[in-house]
N, C-alpha and C positions, 0 to 999 in steps of 0.2 A: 605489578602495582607501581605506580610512578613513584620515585623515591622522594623524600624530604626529610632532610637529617633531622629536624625538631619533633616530627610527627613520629608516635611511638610505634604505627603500623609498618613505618617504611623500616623496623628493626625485630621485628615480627614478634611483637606484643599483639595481642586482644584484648581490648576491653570487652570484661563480662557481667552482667548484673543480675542479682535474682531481685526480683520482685514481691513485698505481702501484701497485697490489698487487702482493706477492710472489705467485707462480703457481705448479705442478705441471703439467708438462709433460699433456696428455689429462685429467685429472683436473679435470672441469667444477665437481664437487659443492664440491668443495678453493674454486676461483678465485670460484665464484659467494657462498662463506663470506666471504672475502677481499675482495671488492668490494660484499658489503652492508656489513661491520665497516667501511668507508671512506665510507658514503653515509650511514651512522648519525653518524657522525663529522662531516660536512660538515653534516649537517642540526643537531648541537647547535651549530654555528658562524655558522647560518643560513644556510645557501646554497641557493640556489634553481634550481641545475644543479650536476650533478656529470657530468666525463666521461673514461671508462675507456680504455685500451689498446687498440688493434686484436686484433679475436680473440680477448681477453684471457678467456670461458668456456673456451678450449680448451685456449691461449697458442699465441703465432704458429707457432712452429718446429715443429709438429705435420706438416707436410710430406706424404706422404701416406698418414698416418693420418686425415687430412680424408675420404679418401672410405671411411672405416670408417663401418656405418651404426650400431655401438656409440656410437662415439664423436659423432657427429650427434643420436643418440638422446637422450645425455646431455648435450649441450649445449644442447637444445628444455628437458631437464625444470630444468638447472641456470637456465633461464631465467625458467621458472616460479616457480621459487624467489624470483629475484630479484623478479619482478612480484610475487610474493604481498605480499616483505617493502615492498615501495614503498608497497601503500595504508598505513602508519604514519609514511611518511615523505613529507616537506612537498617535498624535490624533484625533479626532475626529473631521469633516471638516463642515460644514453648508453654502453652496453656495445656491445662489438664480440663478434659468433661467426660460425659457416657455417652457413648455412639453405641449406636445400634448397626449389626453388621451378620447381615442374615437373620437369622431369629437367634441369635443374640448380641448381649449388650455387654460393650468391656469399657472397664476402667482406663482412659487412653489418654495417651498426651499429642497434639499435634504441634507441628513444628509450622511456620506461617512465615514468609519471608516474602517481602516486592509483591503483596497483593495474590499472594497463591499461599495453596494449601503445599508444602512439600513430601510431606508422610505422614502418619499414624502409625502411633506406637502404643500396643497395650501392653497391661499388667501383665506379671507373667507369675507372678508370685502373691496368690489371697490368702493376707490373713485371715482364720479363723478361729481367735482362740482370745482370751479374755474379753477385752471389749472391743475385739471387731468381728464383723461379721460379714466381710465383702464376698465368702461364696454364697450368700444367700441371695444376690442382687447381681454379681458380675460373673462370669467367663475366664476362664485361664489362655490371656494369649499364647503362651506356648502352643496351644493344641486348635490355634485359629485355623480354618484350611484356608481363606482366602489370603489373597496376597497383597490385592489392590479393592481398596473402596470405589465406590461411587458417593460423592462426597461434596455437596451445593456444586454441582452438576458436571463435575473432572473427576477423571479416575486419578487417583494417589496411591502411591504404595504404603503398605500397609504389612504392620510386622513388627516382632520384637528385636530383628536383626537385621535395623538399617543402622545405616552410617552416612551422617551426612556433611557434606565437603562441601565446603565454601572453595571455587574455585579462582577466585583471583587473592586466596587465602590458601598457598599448598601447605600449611601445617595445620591449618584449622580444621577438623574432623572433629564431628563432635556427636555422642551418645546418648540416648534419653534412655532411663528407666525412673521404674514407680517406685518410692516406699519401702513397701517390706523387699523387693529385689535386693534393695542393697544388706539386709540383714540375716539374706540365707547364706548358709559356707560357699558358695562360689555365685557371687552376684553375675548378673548376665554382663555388665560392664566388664568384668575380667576378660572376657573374652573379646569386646569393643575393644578395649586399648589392645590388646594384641594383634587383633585386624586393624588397627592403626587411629581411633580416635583417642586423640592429645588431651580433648575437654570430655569430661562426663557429665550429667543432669539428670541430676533427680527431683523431679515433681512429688512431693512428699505433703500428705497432712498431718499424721503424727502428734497426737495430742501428747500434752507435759503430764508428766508426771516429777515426783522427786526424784534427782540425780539424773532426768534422764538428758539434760542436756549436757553434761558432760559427756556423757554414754554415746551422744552425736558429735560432739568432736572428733571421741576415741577412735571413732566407725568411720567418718568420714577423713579424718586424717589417715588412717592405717589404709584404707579402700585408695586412697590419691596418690599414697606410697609405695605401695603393691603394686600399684599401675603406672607409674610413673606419669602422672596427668595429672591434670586439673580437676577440681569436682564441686561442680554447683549443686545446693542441698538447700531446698525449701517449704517450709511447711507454712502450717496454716494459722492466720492468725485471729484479729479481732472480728466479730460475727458470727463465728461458728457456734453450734448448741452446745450449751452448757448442761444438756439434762443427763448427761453423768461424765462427761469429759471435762478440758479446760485444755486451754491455748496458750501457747507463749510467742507465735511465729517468727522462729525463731530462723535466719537464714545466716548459709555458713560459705566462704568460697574458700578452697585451700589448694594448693598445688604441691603436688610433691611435699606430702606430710607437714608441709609449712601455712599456716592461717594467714589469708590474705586481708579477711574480711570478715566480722561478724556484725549483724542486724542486734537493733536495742529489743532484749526481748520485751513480752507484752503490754506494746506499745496499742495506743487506743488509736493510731492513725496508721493510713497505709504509709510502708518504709521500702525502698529501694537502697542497696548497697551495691557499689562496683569495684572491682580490681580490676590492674592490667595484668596478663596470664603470657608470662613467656614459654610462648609456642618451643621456642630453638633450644631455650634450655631443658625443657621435656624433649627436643628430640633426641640433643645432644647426650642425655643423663642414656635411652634409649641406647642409643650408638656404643656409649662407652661400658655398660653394662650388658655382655655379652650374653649374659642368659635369659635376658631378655625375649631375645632372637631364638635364642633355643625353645623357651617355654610356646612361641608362636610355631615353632614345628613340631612339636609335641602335640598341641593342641588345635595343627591345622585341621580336621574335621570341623570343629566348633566355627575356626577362624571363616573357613569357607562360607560357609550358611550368611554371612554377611552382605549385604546390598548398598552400594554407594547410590547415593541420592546428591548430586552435584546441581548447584546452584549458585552464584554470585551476590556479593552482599552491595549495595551502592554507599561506599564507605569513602568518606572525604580526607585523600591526604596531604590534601594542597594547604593545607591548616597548619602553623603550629598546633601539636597537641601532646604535650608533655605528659610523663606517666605520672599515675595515680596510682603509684605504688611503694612503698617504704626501700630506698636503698641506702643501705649502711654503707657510711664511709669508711667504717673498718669492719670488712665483710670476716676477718680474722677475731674479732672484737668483740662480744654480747653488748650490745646498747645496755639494754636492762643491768642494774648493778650483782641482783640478785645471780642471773644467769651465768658474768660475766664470771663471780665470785665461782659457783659452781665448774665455768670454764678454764681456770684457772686452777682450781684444784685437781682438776681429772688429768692436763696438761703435765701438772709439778709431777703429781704420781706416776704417770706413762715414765715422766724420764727418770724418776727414780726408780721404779721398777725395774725398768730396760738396764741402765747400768749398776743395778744391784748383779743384775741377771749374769751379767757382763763378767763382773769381779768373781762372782762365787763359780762358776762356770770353768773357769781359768783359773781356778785357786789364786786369787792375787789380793794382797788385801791394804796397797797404799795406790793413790793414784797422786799424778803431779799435774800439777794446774797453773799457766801463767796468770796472772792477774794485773791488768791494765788502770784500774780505777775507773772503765766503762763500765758498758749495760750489760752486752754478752759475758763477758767472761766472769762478771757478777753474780748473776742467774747461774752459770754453769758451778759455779763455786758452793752457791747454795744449795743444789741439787746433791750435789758430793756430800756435802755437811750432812743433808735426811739419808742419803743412801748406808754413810757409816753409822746414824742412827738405828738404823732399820737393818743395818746386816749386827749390830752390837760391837761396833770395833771401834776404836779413840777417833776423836777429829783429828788428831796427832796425827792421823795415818794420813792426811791430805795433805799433801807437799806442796805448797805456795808458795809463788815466787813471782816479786814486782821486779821489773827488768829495765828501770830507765835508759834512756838514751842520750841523744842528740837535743831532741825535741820533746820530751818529756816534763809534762808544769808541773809546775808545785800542785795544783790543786788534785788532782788526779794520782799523783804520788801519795800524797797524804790521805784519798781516799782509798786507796787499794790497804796502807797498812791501816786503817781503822776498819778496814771491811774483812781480813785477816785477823785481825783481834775480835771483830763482834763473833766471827764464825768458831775461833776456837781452835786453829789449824797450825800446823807447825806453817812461820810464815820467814820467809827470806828475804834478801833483797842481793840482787847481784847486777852491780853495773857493765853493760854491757856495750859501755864505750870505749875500753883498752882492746877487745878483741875486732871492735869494730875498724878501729882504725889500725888494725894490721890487717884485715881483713881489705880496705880501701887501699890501704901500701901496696900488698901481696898484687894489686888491680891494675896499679898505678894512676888511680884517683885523684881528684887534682886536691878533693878536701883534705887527700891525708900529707899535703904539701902545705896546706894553711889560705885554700883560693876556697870561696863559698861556690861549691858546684852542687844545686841540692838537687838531682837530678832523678829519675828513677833507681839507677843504682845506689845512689845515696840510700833511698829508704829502702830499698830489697836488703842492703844487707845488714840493716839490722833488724828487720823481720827474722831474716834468717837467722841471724847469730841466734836469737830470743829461741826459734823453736829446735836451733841444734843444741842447743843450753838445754832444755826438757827434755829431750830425747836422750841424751845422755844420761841427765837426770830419773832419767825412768829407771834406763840402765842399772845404773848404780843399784837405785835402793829398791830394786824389783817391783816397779811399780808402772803403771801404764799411763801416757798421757791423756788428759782430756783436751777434746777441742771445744772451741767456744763459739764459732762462725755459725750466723744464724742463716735461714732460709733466704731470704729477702738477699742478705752480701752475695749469697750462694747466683741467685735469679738473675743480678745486675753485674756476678763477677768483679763486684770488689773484694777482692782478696787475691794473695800472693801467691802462683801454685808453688806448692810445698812446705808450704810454713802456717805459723799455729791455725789461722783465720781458714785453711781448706785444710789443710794434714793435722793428723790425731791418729792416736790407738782407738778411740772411741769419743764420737761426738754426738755430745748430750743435745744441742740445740739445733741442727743442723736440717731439722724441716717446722724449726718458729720462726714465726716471721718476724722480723724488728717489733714493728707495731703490737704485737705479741707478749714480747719479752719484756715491754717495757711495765706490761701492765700485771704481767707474774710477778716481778721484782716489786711491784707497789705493792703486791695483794699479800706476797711474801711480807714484808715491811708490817701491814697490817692485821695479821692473821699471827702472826710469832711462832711461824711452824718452826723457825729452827733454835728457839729458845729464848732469846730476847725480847726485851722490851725496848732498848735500844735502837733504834730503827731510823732513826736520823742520816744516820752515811749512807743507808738506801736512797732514802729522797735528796740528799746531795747527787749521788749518782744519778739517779733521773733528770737532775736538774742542769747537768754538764752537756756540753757540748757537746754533739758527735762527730768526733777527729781520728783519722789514726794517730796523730803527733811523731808524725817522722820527719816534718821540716822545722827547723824551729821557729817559735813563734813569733811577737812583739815583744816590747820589752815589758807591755802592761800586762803579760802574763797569758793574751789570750793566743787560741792556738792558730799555724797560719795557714794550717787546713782544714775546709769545713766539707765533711763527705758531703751533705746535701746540696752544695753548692755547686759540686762535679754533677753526681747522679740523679738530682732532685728529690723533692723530699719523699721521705718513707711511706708517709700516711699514704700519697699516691700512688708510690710504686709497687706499696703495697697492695693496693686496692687493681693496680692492671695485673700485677701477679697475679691476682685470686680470680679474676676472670678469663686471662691469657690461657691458664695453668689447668683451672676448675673447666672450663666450660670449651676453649680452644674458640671465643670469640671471635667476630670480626675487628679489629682494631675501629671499625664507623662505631659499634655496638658499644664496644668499650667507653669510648669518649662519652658517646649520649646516655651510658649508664655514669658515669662518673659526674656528668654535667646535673643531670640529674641528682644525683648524690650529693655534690658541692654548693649549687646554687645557692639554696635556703632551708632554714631549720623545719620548714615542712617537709619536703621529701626525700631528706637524708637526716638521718638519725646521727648524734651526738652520745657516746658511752656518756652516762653518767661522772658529775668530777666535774670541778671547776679546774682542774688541773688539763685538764684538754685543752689542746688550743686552738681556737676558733678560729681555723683559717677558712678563708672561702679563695676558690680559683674560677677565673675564667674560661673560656675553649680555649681561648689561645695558647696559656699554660697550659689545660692540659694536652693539648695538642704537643705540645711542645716537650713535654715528660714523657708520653705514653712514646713518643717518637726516639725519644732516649732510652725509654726500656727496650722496645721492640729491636732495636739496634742488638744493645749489650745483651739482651737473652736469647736471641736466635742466630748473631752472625760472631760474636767475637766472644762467649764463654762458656761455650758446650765443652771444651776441652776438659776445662778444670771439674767438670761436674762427674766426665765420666769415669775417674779418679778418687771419689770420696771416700771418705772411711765408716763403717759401720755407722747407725745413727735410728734412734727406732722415729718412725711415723705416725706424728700424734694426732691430725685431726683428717678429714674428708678436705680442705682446703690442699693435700696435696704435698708430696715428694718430691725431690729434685733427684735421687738416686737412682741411680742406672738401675739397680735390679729391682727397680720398684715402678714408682707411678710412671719417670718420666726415660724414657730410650730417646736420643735424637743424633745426630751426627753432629762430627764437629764441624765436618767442612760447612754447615749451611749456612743461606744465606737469608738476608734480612730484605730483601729487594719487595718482595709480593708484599708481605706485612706494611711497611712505609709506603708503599703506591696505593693501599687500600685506605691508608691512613690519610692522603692527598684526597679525599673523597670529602671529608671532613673539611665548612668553614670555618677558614681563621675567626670567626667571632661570632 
């Protein structure tokens, strides 16, 4: 497929759409009018499937008038129809009617692309139990003997285990079943996605009843999670009989347990909804979930029985055509406030658990903690505060200590001791400028002569000084240090090997990501889990700079190092991290997800809060960032990572610890990553 960085195909998205057309009860010529005007539609949208209502040339409730061969008649020719109007159109169609096939007649869905029939797919699964009655009128494909129709005058195959592959589409494999298929314990699609279809579809009529639309999320999101796919789900809507059902048509797309897309339900007009469906990230989740693989050789018998139906879609990528798809700028992040809140509670507890787990495990019951008047070592302070609530021991037993230096402001000073008094902790303060400048002597340093050399060694050693101060400190008062170095420092290798920001006895933060952390320490602020009302030196803290403050500053106070101004900002880096890390992207993929994310408040979600800041970037930025992470995470900070200290793992976005998510070498290099990234235009 010829590539173009703007076009969402050349990064192997599908646009998918299910379709509800309003219907006329027996009236094919009417439904078959109604479901091209919905496929012409989907196609100026771009989409490259469209899939219709079960029976929807007939409409379901036709009862039996199914075995009227009028009506049979008319649903062969309104099919024709349909097939004539598809060679003009680019995709791929999924209508459901009754075919007759042999001396019998099944509930089917056929698949229609470029002016052909491609396959037939019947039911495999009839209900018959409250108010349906489809053994009384259809056939159980299961037990079809034929393989291939005769069918407006080509033979098709035919079957409830085909699989059909878009070939100038290698991840697009895609599934149909009916209905109740997907509501017995092992729908027949379980075994599609393990023979290899990425997209599922279910052609569904499914009258409402109460509750039951939730009861189709529950179904179709658990069914798209199980299988690691996509799964189009649609049913029936306005026109159908009312003489003792009712309709809500109500259509769902989701991937990977995630809603992409939901139709307004009972709407009095026909409705089409689309998502873009990334192909790579279903395969990739595939790849990286190892029993996957396993369950598809467990369950080769079923896998085999499978028939690829290979076909090409005539799909335009010479087009801009950006996704139509929701990407969060902070994929670490809930947009929703609600969710985020939720998000943020599950996070604080993981790490208080983990280092309650820690302390009592080790009988140890005081830990010692630098304090900066940052973000991290903030959050990490406050974790310590629930931890000795929840084990029942004093905050006394937290041993705090702000460690000025060289470079050290007033304002940051005076936050660390008001963040020390709000928590309640035995809090100190030890200047760490007399040992610094023996430490520069001992060097023969030019600063400790009275010349301004503020050089790397400059700031390493009072890093250092700061964590051999704690470590001793532990010493002493038998207690263990905590680390405060978040994920994100971890990713981009800012920080100093062996001192606080990578080395600790135990580190509480050390797979959250910045963008993360900052929104635990608000929600912390807001929530008063650790007892105050107080809450104001939190949002000071939020509201500071982010500096290490090892060189000193101006003399107006502010600091004269700005980390984002080395590494770029977080919001981004954190956003290549979660894709780099989560999915092992292409750095082209990254950018055009990100691009998409940043552009505009349509297809990149803003967490709720005026307190976000509404940056929007360019390609060029992010060209320019992603090219800076890919450097620092794969060629110049493997080392320090394969080194860390214990640290528990709080969400699916991913670990940097060798004995966990992430193994890599140090020696590697960043060469392939930045040549992929050259693929990418500057604008």
């Amino acid at each position: 497929m010829t590539q173009n960085f703007f076009n969402l195909y050349s990064h192997d998205f599908a646009r998918v759409a299910v379709g509800v057309p309003t219907c006329r009860i027996a009236d094919p010529a009417y439904n078959a009018a109604q479901t091209i005007a919905l496929a012409k539609q989907a196609q100026e949208q771009g989409a490259a499937l469209v899939a219709f209502p079960e029976l929807g040339l007939a409409a379901y409730t036709c009862d039996d008038l199914f075995h009227q061969r009028a009506l049979l008649d008319a649903c062969e020719q309104a099919l024709a129809t349909v097939v004539a109007a598809s060679a003009e159109l680019a995709p791929a169609l999924v209508v459901g009617l009754p075919l007759r096939v042999g001396h019998q007649l099944y509930n089917c869905a056929v698949v229609v692309a470029g002016g052909a029939i491609r396959g037939v797919v019947p039911k495999s699964y009839l209900p018959n139990y409250g108010e349906f009655y489809e053994a009384r009128q259809f056939s159980t494909g299961d037990y079809a003997v034929a393989t291939e129709v005769e069918l407006l005058g080509a033979t098709v195959p035919f079957g409830s285990a085909l699989l059909f592959e878009v070939s100038n589409m290698p991840l697009f494999k895609f599934h149909v079943e009916i209905c109740e298929d997907v509501w017995v314990p092992v729908p027949p699609s379980s075994f599609a996605a393990l023979a290899g279809a990425s997209v599922l579809v279910n052609l569904s009529a499914s009258n409402v009843l109460v509750g039951k639309a939730g009861y189709r999320h529950q179904l179709v999101g658990q069914q798209s999670a199980r299988c690691l796919a996509a799964y189009l789900y649609t049913s029936s809507g306005g026109g159908e009989s009312t003489t003792d059902m009712a309709w809500d048509g109500q259509a769902l797309i989701y991937e990977n347990g995630e809603m992409l897309a939901e139709s307004q339900r009972f709407s009095d007009e026909s409705s089409l909804i689309c998502a873009d469906v990334d192909l790579e990230r279903l395969s990739r989740e595939r790849m990286h979930q190892t029993t996957f693989g396993h369950s598809v050789q467990r369950h080769a018998a079923e896998v085999n029985k499978f028939r690829a139906v290979r076909f090409a879609l005539a799909l335009d990528v010479a087009q801009a055509l950006p996704l139509k798809r929701c990407v969060e700028r902070f994929p670490y992040v809930p947009a929703d406030s609600r969710r985020r809140d939720e998000r943020c509670n599950e996070v604080y507890h993981i790490q208080v658990q983990a280092l309650a787990q820690r302390l009592t495990s080790s009988n140890i019951k005081k830990v010692v903690i630098g304090i900066s008047g940052g973000l991290d070592s903030t959050h990490a302070l406050l974790v310590c505060a629930r931890v000795m609530d929840k084990l029942k021991l004093p905050r006394t037993n937290i041993l705090a200590y702000t460690m000025p230096g060289f470079a050290t402001s007033e304002r940051t000073l005076k936050q660390a001791k008001q963040l020390m008094a709000l928590v309640g902790c035995t809090a100190a303060e030890i200047d760490i400028r007399p040992s610094c400048i023996q430490m520069l002597k001992d060097l023969d340093h030019p600063y400790a002569e009275g010349h301004e050399q503020f050089d790397i060694t400059f700031e390493n050693v009072q890093a250092g000084e700061r964590t051999n101060h704690l470590f001793r400190l532990a010493n002493h008062h038998h207690g263990i240090v905590i680390g405060t170095g978040d994920l994100s420092e971890l990713a981009l290798g800012w920080c100093t090997y062996g001192v606080g920001d990578h080395m600790s006895h135990y580190n509480v933060n050390a797979s959250v990501p910045k963008t993360l952390i900052s929104h635990l320490v608000r929600w912390v602020a807001e929530s008063g889990v650790i007892g105050r009302n107080d809450a104001q030196v939190l949002l000071d803290i939020l509201g500071t700079e982010i500096s290490p403050e090892l060189v000193p500053g101006t003399a107006g106070g502010q600091p004269e190092q700005k980390t984002e101004s080395t590494i770029g900002p977080y919001e981004l880096q954190d956003f290549n991290l979660y894709y780099v890390l989560r999915f092992g992207f292409a750095p082209s993929k990254v950018a055009f997800l990100a691009l998409s994310a940043w552009q505009d408040r349509e297809r990149g979600r803003w967490p709720d809060g005026d307190h976000v800041a509404r940056n929007q970037y360019s390609l060029g930025e992010i060209k320019k960032n992603l090219g800076i992470f890919l450097d620092r995470f794969f060629r110049t900070s493997q080392f320090k990572r394969t080194c860390v200290p214990n640290s528990p793992k709080v969400g699916t976005g991913g670990s940097l610890s060798p004995r966990g998510d992430w193994r890599a070498p140090s020696d590697a290099q960043s060469v392939v990553w930045l040549q992929q990234l050259q693929t990418v235009p500057a604008e």
